[in-house]
Structure formats: C-alpha cells, structure tokens
C-alpha positions in Angstrom: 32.5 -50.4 -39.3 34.6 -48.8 -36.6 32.6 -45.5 -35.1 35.7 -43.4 -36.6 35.1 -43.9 -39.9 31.0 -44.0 -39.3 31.0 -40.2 -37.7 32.0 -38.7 -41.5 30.4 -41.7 -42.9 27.1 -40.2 -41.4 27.9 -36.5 -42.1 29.0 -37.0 -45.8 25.5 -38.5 -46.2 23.7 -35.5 -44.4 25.7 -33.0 -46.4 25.0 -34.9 -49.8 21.2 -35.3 -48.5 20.7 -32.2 -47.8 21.8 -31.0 -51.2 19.6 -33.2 -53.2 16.9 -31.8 -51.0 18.5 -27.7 -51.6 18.0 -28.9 -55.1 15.1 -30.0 -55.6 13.3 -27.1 -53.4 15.4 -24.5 -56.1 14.2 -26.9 -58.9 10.8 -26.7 -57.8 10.3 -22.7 -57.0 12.7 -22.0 -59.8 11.3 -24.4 -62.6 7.6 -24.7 -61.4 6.1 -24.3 -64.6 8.3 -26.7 -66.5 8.6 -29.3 -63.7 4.6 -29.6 -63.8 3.9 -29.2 -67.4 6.7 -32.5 -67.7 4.5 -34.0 -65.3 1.2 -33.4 -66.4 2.2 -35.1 -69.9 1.7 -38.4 -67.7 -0.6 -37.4 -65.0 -3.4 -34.9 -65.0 -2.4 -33.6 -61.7 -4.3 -30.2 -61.0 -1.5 -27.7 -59.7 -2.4 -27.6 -55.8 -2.4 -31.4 -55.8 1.0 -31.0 -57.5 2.8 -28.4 -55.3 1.0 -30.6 -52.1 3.2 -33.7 -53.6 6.3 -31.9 -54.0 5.7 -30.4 -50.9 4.9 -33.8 -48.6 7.7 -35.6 -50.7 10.5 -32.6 -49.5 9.1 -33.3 -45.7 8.7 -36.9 -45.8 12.5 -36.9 -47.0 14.1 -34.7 -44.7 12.6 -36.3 -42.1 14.4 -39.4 -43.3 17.5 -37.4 -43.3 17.1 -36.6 -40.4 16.1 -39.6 -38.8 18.5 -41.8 -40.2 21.9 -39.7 -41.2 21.4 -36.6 -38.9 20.3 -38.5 -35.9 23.1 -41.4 -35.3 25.6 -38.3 -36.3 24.2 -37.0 -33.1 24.2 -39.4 -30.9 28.1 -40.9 -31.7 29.2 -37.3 -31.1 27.7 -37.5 -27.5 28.9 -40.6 -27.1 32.9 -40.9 -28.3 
C-alpha cells in the first residue's frame, strides 16, 4: 500500500478507535448500573473488581491505539 493512501488509512482508524473507546467510557459512567448488573448474571464480579476491568480494558486499548494507528500516523507525517 502506497504511503498516500496509508496516512488516512491510519487516521480513519484512530478517529474510529477513539470513538469506540469515547463510547464505551460514556457507556460505562452513563450505564454503570445496567452494564454490571448484565454482567454479574454470568460472573459474580464484586463492583471494584468490575470498574478496575473496565478501567484496565479502556487503558490497555488506547494504548493499542496509540501504539499501533496513532504512532505510524506520526511518524509518516514526519517523514513524507
């Protein structure tokens, strides 16, 4: 794939990423109750072992967004 069509490529899939992750933080604050009650029908998850999930899952995917849309964005803009 030529680096002109990679650059918005890379940035469609930051702006897309960052979306789900803008969704699923306002899912989480704004839902809290009904996301963990829907959990805890299949796991018996007390609440600070829930929110810690939810919370390392956001981190753990943003830095993947980072990492590996975010970063090569980056560096082809420096570079071309």
């Amino acid at each position: 794939m030529p680096t002109a069509e990679l650059k918005p490529f890379l940035l469609y899939c930051t702006l897309i990423n960052y979306l789900i992750l803008l969704i699923w933080f306002a899912a989480f604050t704004g839902a809290h109750d009904f996301v963990y009650r829907l959990h805890t029908r299949w796991f018996a998850l007390p609440v600070e072992k829930f929110d810690a999930i939810h919370y390392g899952g956001m981190a753990i995917y943003k830095i993947g967004v980072l990492l590996f849309n975010l970063a090569p964005l980056l560096a082809l803009c420096m570079l071309f």
